[in-house]
DRENPA-3360 file (N, C-alpha, C; in nm, 2 decimals, always signed):
BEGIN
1 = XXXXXXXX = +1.42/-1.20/-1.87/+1.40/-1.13/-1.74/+1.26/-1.07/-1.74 ~ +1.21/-1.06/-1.63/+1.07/-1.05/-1.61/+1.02/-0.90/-1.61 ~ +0.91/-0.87/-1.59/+0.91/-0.72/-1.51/+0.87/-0.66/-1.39 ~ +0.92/-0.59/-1.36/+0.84/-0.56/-1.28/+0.72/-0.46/-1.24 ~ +0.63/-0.49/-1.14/+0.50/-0.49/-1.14/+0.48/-0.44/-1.02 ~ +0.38/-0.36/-0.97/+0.37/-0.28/-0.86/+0.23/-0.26/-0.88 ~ +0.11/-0.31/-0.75/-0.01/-0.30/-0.77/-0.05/-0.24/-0.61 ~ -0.19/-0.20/-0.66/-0.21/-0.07/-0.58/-0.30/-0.09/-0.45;
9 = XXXXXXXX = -0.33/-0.05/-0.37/-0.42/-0.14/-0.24/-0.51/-0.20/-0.30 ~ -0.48/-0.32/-0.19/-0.58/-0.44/-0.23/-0.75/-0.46/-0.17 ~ -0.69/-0.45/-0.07/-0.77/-0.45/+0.07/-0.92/-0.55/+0.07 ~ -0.84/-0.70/+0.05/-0.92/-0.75/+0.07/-1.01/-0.81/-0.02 ~ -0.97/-0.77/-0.15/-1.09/-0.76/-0.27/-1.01/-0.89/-0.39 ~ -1.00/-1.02/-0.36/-0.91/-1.12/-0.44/-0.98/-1.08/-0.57 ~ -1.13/-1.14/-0.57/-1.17/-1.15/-0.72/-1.11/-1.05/-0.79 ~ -1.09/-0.92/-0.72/-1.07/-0.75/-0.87/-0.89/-0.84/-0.86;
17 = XXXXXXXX = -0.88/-0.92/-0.73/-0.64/-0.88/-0.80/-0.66/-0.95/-0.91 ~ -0.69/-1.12/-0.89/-0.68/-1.21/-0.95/-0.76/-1.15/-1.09 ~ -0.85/-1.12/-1.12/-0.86/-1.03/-1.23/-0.74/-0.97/-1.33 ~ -0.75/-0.84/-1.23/-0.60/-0.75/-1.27/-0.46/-0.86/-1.31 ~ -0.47/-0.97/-1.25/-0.33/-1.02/-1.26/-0.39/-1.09/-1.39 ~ -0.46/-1.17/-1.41/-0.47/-1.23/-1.53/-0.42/-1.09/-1.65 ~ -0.49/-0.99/-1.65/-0.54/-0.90/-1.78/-0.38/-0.87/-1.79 ~ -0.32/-0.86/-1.70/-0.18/-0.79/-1.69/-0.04/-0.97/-1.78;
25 = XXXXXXXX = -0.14/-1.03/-1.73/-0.04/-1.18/-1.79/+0.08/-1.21/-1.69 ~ +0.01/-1.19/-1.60/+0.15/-1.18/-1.46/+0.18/-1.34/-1.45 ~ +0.30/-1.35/-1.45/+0.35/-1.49/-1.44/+0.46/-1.49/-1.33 ~ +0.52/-1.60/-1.32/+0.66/-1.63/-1.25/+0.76/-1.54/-1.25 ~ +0.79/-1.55/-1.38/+0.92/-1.40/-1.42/+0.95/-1.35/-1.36 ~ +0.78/-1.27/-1.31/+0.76/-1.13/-1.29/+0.73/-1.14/-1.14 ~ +0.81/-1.00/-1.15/+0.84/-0.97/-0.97/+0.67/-0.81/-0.94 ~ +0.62/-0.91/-0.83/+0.52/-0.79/-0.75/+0.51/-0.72/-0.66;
33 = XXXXXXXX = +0.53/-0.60/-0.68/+0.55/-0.54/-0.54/+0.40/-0.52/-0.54 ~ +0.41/-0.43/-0.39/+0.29/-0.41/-0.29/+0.30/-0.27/-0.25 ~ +0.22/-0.15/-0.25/+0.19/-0.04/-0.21/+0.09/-0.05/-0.05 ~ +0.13/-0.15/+0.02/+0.02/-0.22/+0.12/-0.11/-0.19/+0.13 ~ -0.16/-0.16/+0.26/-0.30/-0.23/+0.30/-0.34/-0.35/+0.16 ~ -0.33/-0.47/+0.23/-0.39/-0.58/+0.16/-0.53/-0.64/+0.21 ~ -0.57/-0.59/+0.33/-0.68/-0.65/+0.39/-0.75/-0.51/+0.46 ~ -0.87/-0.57/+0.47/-0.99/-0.47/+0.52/-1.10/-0.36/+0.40;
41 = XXXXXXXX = -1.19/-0.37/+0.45/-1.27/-0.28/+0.36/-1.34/-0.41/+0.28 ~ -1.28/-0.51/+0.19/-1.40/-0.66/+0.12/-1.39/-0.71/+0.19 ~ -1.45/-0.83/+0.13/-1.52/-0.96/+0.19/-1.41/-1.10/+0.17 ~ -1.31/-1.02/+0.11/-1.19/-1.20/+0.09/-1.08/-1.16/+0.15 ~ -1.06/-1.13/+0.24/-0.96/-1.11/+0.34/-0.82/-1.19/+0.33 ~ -0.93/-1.28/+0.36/-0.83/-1.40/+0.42/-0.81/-1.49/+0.30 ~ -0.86/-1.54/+0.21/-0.87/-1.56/+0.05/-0.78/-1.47/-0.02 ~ -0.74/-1.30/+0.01/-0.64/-1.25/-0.05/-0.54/-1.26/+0.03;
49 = XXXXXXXX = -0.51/-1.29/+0.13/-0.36/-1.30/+0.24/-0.31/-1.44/+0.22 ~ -0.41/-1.57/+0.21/-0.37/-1.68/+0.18/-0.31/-1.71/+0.02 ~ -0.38/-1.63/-0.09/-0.31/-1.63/-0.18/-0.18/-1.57/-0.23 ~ -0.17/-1.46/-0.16/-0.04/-1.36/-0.15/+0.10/-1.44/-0.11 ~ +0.05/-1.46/+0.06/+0.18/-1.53/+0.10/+0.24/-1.65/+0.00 ~ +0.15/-1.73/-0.09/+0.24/-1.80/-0.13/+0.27/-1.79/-0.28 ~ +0.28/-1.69/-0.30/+0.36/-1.62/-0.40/+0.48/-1.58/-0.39 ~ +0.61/-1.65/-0.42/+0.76/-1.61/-0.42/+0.79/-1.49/-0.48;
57 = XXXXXXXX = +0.79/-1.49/-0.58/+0.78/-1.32/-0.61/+0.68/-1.20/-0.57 ~ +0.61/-1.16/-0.46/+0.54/-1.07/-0.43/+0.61/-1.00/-0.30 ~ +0.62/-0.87/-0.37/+0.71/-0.80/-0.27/+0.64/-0.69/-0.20 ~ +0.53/-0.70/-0.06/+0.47/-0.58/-0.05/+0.53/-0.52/+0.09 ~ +0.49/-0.38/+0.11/+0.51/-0.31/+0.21/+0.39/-0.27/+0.28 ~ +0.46/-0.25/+0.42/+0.32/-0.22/+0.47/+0.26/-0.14/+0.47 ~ +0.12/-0.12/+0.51/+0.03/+0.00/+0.52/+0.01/+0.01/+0.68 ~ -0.11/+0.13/+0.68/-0.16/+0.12/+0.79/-0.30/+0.00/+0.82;
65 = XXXXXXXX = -0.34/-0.04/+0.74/-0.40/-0.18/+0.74/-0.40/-0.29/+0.77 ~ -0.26/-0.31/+0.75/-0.18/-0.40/+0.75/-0.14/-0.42/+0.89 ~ -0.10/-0.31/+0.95/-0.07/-0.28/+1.10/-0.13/-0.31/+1.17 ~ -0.29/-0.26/+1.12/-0.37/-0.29/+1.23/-0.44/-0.42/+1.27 ~ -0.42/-0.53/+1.13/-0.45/-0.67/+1.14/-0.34/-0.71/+1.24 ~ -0.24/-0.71/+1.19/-0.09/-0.74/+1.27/-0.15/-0.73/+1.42 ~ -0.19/-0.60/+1.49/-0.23/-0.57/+1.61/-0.32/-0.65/+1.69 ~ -0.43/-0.69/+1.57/-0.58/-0.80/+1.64/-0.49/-0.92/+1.65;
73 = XXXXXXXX = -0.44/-0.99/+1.54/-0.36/-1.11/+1.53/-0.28/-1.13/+1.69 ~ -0.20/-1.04/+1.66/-0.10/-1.08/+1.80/-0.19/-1.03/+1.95 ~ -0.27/-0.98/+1.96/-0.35/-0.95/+2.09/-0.33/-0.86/+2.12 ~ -0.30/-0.75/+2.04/-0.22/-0.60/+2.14/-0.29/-0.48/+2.07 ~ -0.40/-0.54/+2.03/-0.48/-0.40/+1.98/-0.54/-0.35/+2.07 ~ -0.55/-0.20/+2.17/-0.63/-0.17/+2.25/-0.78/-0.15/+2.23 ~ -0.87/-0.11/+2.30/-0.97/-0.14/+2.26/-1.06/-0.02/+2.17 ~ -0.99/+0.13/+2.20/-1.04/+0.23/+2.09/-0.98/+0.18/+1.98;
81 = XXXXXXXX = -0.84/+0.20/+1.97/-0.82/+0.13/+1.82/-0.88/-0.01/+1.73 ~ -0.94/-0.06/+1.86/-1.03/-0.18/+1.76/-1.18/-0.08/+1.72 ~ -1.22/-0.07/+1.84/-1.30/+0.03/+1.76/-1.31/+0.16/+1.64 ~ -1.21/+0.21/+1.64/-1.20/+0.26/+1.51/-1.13/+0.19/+1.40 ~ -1.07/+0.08/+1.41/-1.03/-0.04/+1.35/-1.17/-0.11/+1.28 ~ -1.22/-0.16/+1.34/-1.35/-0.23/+1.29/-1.50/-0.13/+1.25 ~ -1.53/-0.03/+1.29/-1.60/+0.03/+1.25/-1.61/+0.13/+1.16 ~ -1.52/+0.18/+1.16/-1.47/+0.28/+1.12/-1.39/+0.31/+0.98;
89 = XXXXXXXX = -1.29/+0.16/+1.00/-1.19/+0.16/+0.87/-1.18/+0.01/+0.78 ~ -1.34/-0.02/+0.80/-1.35/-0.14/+0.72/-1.28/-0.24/+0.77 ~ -1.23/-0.26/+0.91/-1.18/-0.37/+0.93/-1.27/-0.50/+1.02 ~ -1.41/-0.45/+1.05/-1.53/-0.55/+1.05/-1.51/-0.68/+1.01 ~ -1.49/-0.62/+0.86/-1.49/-0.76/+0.73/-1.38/-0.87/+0.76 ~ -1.26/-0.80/+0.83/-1.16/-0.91/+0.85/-1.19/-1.00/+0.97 ~ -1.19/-0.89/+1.10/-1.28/-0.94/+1.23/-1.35/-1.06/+1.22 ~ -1.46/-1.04/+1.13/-1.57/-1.15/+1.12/-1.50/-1.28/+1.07;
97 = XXXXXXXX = -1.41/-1.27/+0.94/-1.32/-1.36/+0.87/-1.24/-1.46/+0.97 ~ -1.17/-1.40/+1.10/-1.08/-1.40/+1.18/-1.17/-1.45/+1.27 ~ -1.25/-1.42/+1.33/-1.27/-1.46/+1.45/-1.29/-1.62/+1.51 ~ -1.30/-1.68/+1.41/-1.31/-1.86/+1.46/-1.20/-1.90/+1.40 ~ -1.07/-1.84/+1.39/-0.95/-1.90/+1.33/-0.85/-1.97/+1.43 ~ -0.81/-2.04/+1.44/-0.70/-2.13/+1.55/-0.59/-2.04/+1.58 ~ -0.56/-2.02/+1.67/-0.40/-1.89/+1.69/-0.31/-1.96/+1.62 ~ -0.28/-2.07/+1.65/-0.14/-2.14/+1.51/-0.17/-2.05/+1.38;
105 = XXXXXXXX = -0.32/-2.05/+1.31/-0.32/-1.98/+1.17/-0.33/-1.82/+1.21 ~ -0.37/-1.77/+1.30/-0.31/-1.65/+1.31/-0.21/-1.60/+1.34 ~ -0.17/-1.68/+1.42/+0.03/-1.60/+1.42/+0.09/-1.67/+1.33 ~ +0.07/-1.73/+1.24/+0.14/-1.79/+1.09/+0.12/-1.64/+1.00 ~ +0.02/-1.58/+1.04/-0.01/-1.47/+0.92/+0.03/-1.32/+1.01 ~ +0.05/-1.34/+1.12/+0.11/-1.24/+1.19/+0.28/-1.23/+1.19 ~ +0.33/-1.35/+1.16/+0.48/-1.34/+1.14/+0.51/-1.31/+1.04 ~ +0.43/-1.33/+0.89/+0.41/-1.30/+0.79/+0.43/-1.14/+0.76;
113 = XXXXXXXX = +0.34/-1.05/+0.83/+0.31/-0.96/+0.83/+0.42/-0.87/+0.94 ~ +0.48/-0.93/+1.01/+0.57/-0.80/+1.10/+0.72/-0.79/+1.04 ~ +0.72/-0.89/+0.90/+0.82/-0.88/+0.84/+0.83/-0.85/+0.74 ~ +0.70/-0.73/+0.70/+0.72/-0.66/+0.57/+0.74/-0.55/+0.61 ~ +0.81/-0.49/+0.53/+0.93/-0.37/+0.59/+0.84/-0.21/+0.56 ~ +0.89/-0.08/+0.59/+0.79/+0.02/+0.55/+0.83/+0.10/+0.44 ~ +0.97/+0.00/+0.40/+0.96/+0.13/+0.23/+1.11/-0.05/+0.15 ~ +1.02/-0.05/+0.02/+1.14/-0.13/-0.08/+1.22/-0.02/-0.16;
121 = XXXXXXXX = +1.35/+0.02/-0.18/+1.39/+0.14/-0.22/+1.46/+0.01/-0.33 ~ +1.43/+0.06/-0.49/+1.50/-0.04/-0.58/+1.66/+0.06/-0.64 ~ +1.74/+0.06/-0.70/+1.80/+0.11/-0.76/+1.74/+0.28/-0.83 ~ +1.65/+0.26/-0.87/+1.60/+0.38/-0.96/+1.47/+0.39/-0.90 ~ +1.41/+0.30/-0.76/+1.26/+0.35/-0.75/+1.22/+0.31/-0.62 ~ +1.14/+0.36/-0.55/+1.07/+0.35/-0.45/+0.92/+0.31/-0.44 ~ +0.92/+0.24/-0.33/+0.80/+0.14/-0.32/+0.76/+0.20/-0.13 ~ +0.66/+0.27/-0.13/+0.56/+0.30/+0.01/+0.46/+0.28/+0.01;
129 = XXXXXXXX = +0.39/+0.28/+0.13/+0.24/+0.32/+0.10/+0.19/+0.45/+0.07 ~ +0.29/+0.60/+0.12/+0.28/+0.68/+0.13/+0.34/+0.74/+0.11 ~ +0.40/+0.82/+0.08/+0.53/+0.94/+0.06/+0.49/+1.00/+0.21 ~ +0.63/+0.95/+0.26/+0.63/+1.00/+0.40/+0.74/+1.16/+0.44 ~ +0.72/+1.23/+0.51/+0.77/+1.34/+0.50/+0.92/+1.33/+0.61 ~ +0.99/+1.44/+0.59/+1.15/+1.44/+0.60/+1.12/+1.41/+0.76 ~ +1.04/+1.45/+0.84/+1.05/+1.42/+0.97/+1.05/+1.31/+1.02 ~ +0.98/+1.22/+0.98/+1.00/+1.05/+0.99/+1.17/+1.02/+0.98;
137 = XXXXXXXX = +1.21/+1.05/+0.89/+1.37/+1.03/+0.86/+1.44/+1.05/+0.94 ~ +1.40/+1.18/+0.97/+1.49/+1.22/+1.11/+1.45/+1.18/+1.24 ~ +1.41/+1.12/+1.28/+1.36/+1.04/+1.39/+1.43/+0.91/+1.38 ~ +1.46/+0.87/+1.25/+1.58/+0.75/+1.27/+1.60/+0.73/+1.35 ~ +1.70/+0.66/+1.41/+1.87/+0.66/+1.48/+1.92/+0.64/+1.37 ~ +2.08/+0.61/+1.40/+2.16/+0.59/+1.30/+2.15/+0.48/+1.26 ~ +2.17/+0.45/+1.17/+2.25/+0.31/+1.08/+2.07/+0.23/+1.07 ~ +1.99/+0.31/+1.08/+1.80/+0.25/+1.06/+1.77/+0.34/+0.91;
145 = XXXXXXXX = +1.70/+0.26/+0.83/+1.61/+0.38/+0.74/+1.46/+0.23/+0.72 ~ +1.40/+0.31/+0.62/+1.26/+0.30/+0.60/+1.27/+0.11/+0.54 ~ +1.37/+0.09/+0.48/+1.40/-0.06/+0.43/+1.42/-0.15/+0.51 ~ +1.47/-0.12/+0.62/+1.50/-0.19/+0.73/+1.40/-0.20/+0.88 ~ +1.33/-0.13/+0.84/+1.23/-0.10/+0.96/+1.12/-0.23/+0.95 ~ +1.08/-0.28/+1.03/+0.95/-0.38/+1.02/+0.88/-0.38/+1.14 ~ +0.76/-0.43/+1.16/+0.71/-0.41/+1.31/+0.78/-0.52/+1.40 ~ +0.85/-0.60/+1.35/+0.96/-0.69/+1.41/+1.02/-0.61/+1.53;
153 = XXXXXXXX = +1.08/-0.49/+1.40/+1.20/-0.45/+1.51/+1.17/-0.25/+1.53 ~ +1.05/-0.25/+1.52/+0.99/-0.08/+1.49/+1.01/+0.03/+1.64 ~ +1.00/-0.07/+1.72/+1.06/-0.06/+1.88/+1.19/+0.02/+1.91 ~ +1.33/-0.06/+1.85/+1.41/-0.01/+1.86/+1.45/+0.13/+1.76 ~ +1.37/+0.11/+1.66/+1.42/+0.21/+1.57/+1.42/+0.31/+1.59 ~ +1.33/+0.37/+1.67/+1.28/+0.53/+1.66/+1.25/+0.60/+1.57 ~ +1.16/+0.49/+1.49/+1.08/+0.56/+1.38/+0.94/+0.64/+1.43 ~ +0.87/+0.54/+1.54/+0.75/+0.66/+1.55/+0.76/+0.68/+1.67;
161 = XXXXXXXX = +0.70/+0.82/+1.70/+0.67/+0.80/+1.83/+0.55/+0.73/+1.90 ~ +0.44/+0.67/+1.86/+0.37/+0.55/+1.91/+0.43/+0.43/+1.82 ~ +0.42/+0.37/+1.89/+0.46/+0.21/+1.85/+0.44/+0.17/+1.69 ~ +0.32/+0.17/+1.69/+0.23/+0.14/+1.62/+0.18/+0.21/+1.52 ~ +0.14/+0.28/+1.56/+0.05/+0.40/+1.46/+0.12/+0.57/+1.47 ~ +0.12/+0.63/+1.41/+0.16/+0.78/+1.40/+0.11/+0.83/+1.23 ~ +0.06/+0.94/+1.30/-0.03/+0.99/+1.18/+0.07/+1.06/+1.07 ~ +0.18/+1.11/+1.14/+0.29/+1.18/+1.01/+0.34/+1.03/+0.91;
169 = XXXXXXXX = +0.35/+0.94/+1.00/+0.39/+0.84/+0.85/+0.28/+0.80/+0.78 ~ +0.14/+0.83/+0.79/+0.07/+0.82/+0.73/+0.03/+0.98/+0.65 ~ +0.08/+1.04/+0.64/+0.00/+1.16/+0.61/-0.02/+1.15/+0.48 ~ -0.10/+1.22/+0.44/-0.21/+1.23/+0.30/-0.18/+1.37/+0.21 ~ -0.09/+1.45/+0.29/-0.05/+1.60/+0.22/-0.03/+1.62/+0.08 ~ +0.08/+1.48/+0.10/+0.13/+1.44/-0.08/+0.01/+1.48/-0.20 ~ -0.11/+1.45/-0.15/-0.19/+1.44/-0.28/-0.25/+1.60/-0.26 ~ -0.23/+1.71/-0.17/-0.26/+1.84/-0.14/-0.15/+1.88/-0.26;
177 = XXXXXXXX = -0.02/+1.80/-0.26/+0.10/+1.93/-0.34/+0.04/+1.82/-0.46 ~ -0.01/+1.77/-0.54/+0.00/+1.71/-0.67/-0.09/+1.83/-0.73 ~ +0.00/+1.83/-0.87/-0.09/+1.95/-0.97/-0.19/+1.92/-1.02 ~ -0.18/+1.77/-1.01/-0.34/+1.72/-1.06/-0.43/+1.68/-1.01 ~ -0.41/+1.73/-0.85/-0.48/+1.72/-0.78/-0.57/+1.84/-0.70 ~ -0.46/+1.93/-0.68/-0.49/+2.07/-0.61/-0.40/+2.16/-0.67 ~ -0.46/+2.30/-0.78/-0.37/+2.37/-0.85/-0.30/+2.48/-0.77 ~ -0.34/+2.47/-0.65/-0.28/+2.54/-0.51/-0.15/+2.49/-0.53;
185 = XXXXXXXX = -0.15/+2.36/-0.44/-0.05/+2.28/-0.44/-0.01/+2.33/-0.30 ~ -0.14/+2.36/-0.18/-0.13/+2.38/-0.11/+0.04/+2.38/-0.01 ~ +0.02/+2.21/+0.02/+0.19/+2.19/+0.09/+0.32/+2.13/-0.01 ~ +0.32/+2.21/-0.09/+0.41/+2.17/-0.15/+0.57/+2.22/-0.08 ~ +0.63/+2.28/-0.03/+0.75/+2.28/+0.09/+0.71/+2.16/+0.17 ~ +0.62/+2.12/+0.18/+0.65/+1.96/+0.27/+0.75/+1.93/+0.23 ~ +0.69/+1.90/+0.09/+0.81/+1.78/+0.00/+0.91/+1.84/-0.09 ~ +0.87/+1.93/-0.07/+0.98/+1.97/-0.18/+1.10/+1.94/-0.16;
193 = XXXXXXXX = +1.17/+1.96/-0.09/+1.32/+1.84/-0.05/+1.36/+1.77/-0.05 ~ +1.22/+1.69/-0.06/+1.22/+1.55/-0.05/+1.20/+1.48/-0.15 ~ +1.14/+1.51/-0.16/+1.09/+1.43/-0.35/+1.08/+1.57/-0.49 ~ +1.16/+1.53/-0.57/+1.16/+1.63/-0.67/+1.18/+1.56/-0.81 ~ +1.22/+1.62/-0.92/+1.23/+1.54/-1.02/+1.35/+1.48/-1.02 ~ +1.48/+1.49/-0.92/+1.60/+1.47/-0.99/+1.58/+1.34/-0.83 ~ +1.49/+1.29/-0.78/+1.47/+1.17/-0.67/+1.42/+1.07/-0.71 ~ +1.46/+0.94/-0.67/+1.39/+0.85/-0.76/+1.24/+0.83/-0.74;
201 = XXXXXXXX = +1.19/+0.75/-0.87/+1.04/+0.78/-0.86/+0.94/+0.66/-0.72 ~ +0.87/+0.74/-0.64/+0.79/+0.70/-0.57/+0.66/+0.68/-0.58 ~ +0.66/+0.53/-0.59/+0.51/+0.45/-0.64/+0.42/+0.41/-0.45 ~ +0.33/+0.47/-0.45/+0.26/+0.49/-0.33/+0.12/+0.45/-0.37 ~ +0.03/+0.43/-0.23/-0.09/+0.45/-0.26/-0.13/+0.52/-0.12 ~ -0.23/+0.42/-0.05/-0.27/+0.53/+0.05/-0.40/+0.55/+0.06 ~ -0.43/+0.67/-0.02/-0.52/+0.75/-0.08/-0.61/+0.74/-0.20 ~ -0.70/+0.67/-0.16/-0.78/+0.66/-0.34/-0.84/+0.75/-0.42;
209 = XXXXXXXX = -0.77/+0.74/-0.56/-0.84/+0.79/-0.62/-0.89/+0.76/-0.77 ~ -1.00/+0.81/-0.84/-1.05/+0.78/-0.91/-0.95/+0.70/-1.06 ~ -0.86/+0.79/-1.08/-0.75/+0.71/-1.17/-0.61/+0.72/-1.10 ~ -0.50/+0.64/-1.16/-0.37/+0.71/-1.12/-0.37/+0.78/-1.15 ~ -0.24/+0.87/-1.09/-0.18/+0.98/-1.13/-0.01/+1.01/-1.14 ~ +0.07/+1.05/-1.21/+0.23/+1.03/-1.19/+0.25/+1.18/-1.22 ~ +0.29/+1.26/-1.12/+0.36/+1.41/-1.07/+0.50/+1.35/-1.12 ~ +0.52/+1.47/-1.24/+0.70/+1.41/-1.29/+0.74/+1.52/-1.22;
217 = XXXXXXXX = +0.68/+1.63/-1.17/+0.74/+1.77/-1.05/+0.79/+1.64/-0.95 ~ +0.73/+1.61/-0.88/+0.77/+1.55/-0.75/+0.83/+1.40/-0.75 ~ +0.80/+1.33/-0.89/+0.81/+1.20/-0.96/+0.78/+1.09/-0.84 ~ +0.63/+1.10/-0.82/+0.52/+1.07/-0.72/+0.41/+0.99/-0.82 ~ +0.43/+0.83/-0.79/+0.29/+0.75/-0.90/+0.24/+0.69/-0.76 ~ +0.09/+0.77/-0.77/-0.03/+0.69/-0.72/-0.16/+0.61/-0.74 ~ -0.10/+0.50/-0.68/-0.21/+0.41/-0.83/-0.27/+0.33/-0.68 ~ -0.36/+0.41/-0.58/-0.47/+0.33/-0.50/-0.58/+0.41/-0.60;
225 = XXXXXXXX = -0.66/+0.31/-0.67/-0.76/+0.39/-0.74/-0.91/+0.32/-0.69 ~ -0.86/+0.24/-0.55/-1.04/+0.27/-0.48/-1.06/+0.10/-0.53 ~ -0.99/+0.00/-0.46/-1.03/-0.17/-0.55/-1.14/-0.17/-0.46 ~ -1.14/-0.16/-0.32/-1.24/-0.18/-0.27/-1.36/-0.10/-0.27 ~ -1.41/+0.00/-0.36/-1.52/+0.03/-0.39/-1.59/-0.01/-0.48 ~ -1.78/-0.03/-0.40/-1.86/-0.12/-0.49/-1.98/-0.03/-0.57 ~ -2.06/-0.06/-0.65/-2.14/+0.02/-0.69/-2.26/+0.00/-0.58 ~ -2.24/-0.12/-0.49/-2.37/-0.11/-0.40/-2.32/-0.05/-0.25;
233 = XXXXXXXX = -2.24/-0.03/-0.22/-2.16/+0.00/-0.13/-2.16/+0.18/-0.14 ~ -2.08/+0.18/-0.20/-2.03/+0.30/-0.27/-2.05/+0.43/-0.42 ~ -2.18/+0.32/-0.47/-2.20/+0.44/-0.52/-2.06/+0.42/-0.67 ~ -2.04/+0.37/-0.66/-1.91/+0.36/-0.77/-1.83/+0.18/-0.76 ~ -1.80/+0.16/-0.91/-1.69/+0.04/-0.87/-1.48/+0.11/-0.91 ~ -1.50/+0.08/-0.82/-1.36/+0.13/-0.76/-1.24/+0.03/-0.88 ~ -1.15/+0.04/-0.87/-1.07/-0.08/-0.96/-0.88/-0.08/-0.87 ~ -0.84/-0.21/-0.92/-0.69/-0.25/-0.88/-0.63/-0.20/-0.96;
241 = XXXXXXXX = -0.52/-0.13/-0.97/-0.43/-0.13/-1.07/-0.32/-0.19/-1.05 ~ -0.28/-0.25/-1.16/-0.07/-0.28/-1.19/-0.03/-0.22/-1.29 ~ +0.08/-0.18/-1.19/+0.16/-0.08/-1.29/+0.29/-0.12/-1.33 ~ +0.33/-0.15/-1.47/+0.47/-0.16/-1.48/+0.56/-0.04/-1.40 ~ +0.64/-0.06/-1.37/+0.74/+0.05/-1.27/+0.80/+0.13/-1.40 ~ +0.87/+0.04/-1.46/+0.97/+0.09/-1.61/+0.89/+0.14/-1.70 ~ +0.76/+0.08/-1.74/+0.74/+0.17/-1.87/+0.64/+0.26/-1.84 ~ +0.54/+0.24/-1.74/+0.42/+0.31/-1.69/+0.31/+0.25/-1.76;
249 = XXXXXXXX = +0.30/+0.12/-1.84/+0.20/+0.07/-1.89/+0.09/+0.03/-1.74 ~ -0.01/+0.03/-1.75/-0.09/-0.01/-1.61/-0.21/-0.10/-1.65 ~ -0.29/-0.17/-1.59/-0.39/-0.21/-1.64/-0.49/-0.24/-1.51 ~ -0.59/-0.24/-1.52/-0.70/-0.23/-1.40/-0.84/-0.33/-1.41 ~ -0.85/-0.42/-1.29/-0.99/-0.53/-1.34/-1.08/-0.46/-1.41 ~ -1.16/-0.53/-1.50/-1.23/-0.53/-1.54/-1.24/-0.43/-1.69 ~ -1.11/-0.41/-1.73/-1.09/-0.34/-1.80/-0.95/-0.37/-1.91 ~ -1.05/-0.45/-1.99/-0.95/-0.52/-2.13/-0.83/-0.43/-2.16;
257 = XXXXXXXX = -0.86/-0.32/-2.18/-0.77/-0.25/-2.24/-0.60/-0.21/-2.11 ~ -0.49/-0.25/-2.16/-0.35/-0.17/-2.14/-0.38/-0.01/-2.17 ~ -0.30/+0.05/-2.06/-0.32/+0.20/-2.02/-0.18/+0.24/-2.03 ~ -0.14/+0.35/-2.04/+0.01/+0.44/-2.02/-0.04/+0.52/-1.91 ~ +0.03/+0.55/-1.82/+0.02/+0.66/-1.78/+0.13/+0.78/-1.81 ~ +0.19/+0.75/-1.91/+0.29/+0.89/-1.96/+0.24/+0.91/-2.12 ~ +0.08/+0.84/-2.15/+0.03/+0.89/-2.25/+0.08/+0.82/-2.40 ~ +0.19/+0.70/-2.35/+0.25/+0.65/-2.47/+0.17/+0.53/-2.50;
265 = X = +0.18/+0.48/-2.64/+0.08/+0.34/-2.67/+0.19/+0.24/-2.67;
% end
């Protein structure tokens, strides 16, 4: 039996996955989840979407990234949200990629994409992009939750109130209550209900940051650790991580060495 594997936004950057996936020895076996946004922000867009989808084991969820390709793809992006889409949130790089593509290959990658769902909930673990707060839940209807949701069918659910985008399922608070983030721990009553130590553990990203982090208070692993930052760009090189789910071993391009993040060798 394989393992499983959970890697952290991609956004666009193949050379650092295909990197990360070699160092990590990822094969067949092994099952990959997705903490989404896979595109925007590098230069291989479409080079990391083409290689993704045909991978049988790769299991990702969406982002807000993800969404907003989805949106250019099918023709129903309005025109501020392209503009802060493309200028604003690195999605230029895809734009440019995209723009001389045949509609057959974009709605091949748009059908692709409205059927990745907004939370994988495993037995013992959770897979988001974000630790989303108790109000999203309750906006449900009945017999809907976060597994079943896709932009397929996001319409009927009454998950957001805009279609498409809503800033509470994206919110970023999460990393305000992490201890190792903010010793305030500013909103921590956000979550506190929601996620605690006795809830299964939620592997997110989102938000980059310099290394992961795993909150065993909240039992919250965030492993966007910035793939798409460059040293010419940014001032720093950013890296992918994959993370075993079960043992917390991790490993990140460009970087031989196997990691713990619960400190064990």
């Amino acid at each position: 039996m394989g393992r499983r594997l959970c890697v952290g936004d991609i956004h666009g950057m193949y050379s650092k996955l295909t990197d990360v996936l070699d160092r990590c020895n990822f094969s067949s076996s092994d099952t990959l989840y997705c903490v989404g946004d896979l595109c925007d922000r590098g230069n291989e867009n479409l080079k990391t979407l083409n290689f993704l989808m045909k991978l049988n084991n790769f299991h990702p969820v969406i982002g807000n990234h993800d969404i907003w390709l989805a949106q250019y793809l099918s023709y129903k992006m309005p025109e501020n949200t392209f503009h802060a889409w493309a200028y604003y949130n690195g999605g230029m790089n895809t734009f440019v990629e995209f723009l001389d593509m045949a509609d057959e290959e974009k709605l091949k990658i748009y059908n692709w994409l409205k059927n990745i769902p907004y939370m994988i909930k495993l037995k013992d673990k959770i897979i988001m992009h974000t630790p989303t707060p108790k109000k999203i839940f309750d906006r449900t209807k009945e017999g809907y939750n976060l597994e079943e949701i896709t932009l397929a069918n996001i319409t009927e659910s009454g998950l957001l109130q805009d279609e498409i985008y809503d800033d509470q399922l994206w919110s970023r608070k999460v990393i305000a209550c992490s201890k190792y983030v903010n010793e305030k721990r500013k909103h921590k009553k956000f979550f506190e209900t929601q996620f605690n130590s006795k809830s299964p553990i939620v592997f997110a990203g989102h938000t980059p940051l310099l290394n992961p982090i795993y909150d065993e208070d909240m039992n919250i692993c965030l492993i966007d650790t910035g793939g798409f930052a460059t040293i010419e760009k940014n001032k720093i090189d950013g890296h992918i991580t994959v993370i075993d789910i079960d043992t917390f071993d991790y490993w990140q391009n460009g970087n031989a060495k196997k990691q713990n993040l619960l400190g064990l060798k």
